[in-house]
C-alpha positions in Angstrom: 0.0 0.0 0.0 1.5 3.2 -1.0 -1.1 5.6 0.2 -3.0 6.0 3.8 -6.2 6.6 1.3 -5.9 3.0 -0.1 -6.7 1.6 3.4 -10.0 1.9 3.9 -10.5 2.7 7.6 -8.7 5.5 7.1 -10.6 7.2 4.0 -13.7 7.4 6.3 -11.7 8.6 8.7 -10.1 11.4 6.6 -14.1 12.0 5.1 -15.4 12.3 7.9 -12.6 14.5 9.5 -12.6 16.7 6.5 -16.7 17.3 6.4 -16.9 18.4 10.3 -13.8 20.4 9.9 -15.1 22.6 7.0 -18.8 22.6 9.1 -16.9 24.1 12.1 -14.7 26.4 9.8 -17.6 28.6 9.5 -18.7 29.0 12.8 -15.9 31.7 14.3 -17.2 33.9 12.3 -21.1 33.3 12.2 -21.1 33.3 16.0 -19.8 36.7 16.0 -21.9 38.2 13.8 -24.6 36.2 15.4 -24.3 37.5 18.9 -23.6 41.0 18.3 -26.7 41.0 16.1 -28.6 39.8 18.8 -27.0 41.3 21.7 -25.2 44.7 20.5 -22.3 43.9 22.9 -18.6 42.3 23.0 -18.9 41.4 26.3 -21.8 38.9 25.4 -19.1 37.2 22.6 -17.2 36.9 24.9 -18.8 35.1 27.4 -20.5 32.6 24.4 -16.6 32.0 23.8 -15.5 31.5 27.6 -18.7 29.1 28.0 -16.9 27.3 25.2 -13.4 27.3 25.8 -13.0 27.2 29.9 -14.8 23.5 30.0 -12.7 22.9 27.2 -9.8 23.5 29.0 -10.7 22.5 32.2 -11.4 19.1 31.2 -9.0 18.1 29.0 -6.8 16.0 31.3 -10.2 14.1 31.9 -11.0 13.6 28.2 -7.1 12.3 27.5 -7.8 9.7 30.3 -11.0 8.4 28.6 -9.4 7.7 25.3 -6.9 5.9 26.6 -9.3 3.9 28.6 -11.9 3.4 25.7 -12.0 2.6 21.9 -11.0 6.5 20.7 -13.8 5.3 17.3 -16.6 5.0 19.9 -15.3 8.2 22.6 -15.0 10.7 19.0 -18.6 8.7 17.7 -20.1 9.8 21.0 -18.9 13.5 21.5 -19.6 13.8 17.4 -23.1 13.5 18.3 -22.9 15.7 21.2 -21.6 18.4 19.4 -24.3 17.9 16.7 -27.0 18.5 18.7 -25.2 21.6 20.5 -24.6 23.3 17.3 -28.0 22.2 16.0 -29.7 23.6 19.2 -27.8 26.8 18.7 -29.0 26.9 14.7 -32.7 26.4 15.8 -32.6 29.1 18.4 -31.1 32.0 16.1 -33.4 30.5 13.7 -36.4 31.6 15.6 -37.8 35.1 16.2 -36.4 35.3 19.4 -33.0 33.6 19.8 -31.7 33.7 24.2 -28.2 34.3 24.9 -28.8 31.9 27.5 -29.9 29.0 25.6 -26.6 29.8 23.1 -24.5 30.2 25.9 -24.9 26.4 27.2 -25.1 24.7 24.2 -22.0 26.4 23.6 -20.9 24.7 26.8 -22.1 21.2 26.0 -20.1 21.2 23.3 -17.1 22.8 24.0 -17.2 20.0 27.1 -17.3 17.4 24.2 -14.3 18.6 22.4 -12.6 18.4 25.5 -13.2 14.3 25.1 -13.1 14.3 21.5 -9.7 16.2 20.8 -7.2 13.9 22.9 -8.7 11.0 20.1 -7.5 12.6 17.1 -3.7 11.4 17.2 -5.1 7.4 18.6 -7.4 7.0 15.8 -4.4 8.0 13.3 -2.4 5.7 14.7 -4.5 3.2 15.0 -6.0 3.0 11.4 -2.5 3.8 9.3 0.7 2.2 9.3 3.7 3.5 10.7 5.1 4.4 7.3 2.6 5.9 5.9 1.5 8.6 9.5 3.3 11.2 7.8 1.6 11.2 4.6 -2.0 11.0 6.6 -1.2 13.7 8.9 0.1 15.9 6.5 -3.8 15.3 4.6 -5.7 16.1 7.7 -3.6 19.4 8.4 -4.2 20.3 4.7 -7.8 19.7 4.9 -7.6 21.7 7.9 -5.9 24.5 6.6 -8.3 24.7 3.4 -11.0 25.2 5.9 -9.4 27.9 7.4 -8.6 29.2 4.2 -12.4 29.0 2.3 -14.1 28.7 5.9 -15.0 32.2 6.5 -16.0 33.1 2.9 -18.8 30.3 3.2 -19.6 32.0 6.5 -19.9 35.2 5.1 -22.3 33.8 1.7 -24.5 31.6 5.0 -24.6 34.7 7.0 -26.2 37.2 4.2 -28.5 34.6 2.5 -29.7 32.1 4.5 -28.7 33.6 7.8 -26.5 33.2 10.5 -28.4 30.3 12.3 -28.0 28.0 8.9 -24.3 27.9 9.5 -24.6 26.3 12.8 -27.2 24.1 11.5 -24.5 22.8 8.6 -21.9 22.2 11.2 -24.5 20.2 13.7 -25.3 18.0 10.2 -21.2 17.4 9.1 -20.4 16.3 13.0 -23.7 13.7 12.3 -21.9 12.8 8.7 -18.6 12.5 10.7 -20.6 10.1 13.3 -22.2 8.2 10.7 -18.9 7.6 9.1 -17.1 6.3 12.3 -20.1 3.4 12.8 -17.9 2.1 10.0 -14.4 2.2 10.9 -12.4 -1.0 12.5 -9.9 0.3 15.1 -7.9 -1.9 16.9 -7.3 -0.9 20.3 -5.5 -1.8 24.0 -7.0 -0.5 26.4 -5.0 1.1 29.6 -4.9 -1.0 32.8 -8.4 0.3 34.9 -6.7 2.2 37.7 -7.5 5.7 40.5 -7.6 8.8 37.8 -4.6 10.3 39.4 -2.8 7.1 39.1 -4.2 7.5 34.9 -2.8 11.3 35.0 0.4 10.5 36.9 1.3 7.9 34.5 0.8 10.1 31.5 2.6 13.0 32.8 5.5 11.0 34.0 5.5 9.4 30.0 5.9 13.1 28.9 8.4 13.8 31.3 10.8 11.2 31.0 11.3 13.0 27.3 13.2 15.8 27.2 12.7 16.1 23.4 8.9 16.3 24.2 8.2 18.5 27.3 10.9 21.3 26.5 9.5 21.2 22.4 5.7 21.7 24.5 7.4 24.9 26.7 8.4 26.0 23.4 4.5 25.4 21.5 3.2 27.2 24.8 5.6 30.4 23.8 4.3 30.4 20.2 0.5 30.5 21.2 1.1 33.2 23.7 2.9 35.2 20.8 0.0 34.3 18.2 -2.6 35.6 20.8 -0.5 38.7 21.1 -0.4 39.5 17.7 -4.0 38.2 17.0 -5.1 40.9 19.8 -2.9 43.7 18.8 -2.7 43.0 14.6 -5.7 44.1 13.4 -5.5 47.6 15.1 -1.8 48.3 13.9 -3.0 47.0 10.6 -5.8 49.8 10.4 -3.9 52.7 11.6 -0.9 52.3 10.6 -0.5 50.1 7.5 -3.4 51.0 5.1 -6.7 50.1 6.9 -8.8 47.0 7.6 -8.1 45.5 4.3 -4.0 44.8 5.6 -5.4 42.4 8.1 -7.8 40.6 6.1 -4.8 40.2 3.7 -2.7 39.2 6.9 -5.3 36.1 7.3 -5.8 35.3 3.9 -1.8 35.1 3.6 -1.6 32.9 6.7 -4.3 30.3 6.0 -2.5 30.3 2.3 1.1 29.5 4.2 -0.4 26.9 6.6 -1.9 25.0 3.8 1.4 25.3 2.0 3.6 23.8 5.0 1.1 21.1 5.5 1.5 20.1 1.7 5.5 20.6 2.3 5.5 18.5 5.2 3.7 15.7 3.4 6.3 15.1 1.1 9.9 16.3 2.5 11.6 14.0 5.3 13.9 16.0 7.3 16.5 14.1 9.2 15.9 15.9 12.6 12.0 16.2 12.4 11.1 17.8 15.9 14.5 20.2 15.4 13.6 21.4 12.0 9.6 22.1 12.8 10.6 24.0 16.1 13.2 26.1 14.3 10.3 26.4 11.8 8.1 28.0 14.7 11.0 30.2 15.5 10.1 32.6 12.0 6.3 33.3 14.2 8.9 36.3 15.2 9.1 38.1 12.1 5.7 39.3 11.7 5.9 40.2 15.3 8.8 42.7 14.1 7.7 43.6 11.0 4.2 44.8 13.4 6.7 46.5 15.7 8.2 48.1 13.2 5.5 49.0 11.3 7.3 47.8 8.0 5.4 48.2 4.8 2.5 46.3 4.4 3.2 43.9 1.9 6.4 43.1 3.6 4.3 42.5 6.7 1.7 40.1 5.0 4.9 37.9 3.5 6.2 37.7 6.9 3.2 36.6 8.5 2.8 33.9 5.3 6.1 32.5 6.0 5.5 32.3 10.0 2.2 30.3 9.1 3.9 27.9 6.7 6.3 27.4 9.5 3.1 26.1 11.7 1.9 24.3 8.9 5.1 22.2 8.5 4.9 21.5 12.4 1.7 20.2 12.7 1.4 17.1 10.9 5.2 16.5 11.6 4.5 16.6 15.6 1.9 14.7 15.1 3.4 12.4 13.5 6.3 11.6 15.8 4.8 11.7 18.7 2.6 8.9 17.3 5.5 6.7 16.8 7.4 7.8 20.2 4.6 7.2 22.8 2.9 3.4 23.4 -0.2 3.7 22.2 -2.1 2.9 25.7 -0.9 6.5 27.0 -1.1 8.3 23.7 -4.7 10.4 24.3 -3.2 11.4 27.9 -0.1 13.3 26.2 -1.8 14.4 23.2 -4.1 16.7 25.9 -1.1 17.6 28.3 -0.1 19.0 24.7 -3.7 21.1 24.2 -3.5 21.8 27.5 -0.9 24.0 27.4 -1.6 25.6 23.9 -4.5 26.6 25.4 -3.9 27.2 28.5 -1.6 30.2 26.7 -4.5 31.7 24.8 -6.6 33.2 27.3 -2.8 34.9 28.9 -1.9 36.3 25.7 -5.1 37.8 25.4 -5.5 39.3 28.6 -1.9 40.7 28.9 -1.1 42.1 25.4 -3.7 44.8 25.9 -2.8 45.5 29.4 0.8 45.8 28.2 -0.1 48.2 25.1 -2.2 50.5 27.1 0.6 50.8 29.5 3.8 50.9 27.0 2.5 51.1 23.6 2.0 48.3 20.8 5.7 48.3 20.1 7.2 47.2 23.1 4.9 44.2 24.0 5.5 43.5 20.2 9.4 43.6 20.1 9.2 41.4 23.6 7.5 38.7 22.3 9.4 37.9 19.0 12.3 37.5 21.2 10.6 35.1 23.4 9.1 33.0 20.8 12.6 33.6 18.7 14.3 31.9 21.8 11.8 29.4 23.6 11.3 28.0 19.6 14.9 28.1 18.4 16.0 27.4 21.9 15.3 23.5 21.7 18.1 22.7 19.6 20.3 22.9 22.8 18.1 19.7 23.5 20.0 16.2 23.4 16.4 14.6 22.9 15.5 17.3 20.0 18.7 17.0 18.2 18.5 13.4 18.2 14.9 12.0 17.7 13.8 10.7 14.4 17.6 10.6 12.8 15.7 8.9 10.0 12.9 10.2 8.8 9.6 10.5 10.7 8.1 7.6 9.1 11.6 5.6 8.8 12.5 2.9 12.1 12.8 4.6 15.5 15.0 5.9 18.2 14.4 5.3 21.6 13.4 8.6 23.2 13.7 8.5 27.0 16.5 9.6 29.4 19.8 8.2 28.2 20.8 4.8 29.8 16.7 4.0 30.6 16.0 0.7 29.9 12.5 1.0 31.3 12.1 3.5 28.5 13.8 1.4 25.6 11.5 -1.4 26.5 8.8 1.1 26.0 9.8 2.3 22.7 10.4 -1.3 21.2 7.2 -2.2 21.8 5.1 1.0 20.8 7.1 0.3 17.3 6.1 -3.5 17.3 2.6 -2.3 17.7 3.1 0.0 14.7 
């Protein structure tokens, strides 16, 4: 088999994957026209959002635990179908003549508590429907797919919004989560469940997995500096963009550029096997700094939109090569736990970025907050080749045999490598 879409487990995977992820492309975007249609205010956006994101966050540890413990086909099936009926609810309600805030605002929750159980799956169910050889290659489809939603995501958002209205768009992105359920009634996944133990005994186990790899925590500290940066310049962007650097239109161009350059790393990373995977993804991560300074310095625009293209193909690249490797490095049985240690702390940055970039620009200006964080991501990114672990994992290529991981001289850990690769 030379392709992951000649296996057939995967290609419903990969449909199913790539219907949900364009239904929930357009929902950023149809929420907040939505609410501030309905409610007038920012503030009520925002707590639609938090009611999304803060069980999201909260519970992740929780969800890795339960796809470790259970089939990951049957954990995603389920929390498919949960978020289908929360986005269908919230559809129906701005549907009618008099949608509640309230009503939005909890379905918003149910589901956002669902993706909490259904992201820690994403990595198990790769591994466990493709090959070892051939993870790169699937990866590398689901991040394009992803990245074409991003890209075409908010135009269809925009064309639902003005014609059929804004409640339609959650109603197509309750019906591709149903598609997306449908489709995993019909997937085989083999599966080994982890030993039935305390929860914290669960947790402990998977943090001390991610701990005993350098290559893997310090790569995560590094991730955790890129989101805070990208919530930086997410928060302070758009206003630079319009005052400074031609108007509203810069930004747009900014996004455009950036869903263009993600796409363009995922198809990159699909096809080029770099020796030193993890090294050459985080160094890719490292370029997030140059739109930071091109912002700071309020370079032309056209320079600034190329800059923030390149830092996106950069996170493109990484994605499906992470992804990837840390299939291959981690046994199976303990996979979901790391996988939402690793959402965990992207998110966990989010909501810090957010809040302190605009306290820091009232108080110093956009330029200093700016010049601060290019240097941090330029050095928490770049800063993992002084890693042993990151220098040396994958010598091959990602999809080539393995090297064991763990702390040098670790048998334990050997063991534990040999026989996530016999598995493979």
């Amino acid at each position: 088999m030379t392709h992951p879409l000649g296996l057939l487990d995967f290609r419903l995977l990969f449909a199913g994957r790539t219907i949900s992820t364009l239904g929930d492309a357009v929902v950023p975007a149809a929420l907040a026209i939505a609410i501030t249609r309905v409610t007038g205010s920012s503030g009520a956006l925002a707590l639609v959002l938090g009611c999304a994101m803060v069980p999201r966050l909260l519970l992740l540890p929780l969800g890795g635990v339960v796809g470790d413990r259970f089939n990951p086909r049957v954990v995603a099936l389920v929390t498919d179908l949960v978020r289908a009926a929360a986005q269908l609810s919230v559809g129906v309600e701005l549907i009618g003549a008099e949608p509640r805030l309230l009503h939005i605002a909890v379905a918003e929750a149910i589901g956002g508590t669902a993706s909490a159980f259904a992201m820690p799956t994403a990595s198990p169910l790769v591994a466990a429907t493709v090959e070892g050889p051939l993870r790169m290659q699937a990866n590398a489809l689901l991040a394009s797919v992803t990245s074409a939603a991003r890209l075409g995501g908010p135009a269809l958002a925009g064309l639902l919004v003005y014609t059929a209205g804004a409640g339609w768009a959650f109603v197509l992105d309750g019906a591709s989560f149903a598609v997306s359920a449908a489709l995993l009634t019909r997937i085989t996944v083999r599966h080994t469940p982890a030993d039935r133990r305390p929860f914290l005994a669960d947790l402990t186990e998977g943090w001390t997995e991610l701990r005993s790899r350098t290559w893997y925590w310090t790569s995560l500290v590094a991730h955790g500096a890129w989101n805070g940066a990208n919530t930086v310049l997410l928060t302070l962007g758009p206003l630079i963009a319009a005052r400074e650097l031609g108007g509203d239109g810069v930004w747009i161009a900014m996004t455009q550029a950036g869903a263009i350059g993600m796409l363009a790393g995922s198809l990159i990373a699909g096809r080029v096997r770099p020796g030193h995977p993890v090294l050459v993804a985080n160094l890719g991560l490292a370029l997030y700094a140059l739109p930071l300074l091109a912002l700071a310095t309020t370079a032309p625009a056209p320079l600034t939109v190329a800059a923030y293209a390149v830092a996106m193909t950069g996170l493109g690249f990484l994605n499906p090569v992470w992804q990837t490797v840390v299939q291959q490095e981690f046994p199976e049985q303990v996979l979901a736990r790391v996988t939402s240690y690793d959402w965990l702390l992207s998110l966990a940055a989010a909501p810090l970025g957010y809040t302190l970039a605009p306290l820091a620009a009232d108080a110093w200006g956009s330029t200093g907050p700016l010049l601060v964080t290019a240097a941090l991501v330029a050095v928490a990114c770049a800063g993992t080749a002084a890693v042993p672990g990151v220098r040396r994992i994958g010598r091959t290529a990602p999809d080539g045999p393995k090297e064991a991981s763990g702390p040098a001289g670790s048998d334990e850990q050997s063991e534990r490598t040999e026989t996530a690769q016999a598995r493979a």
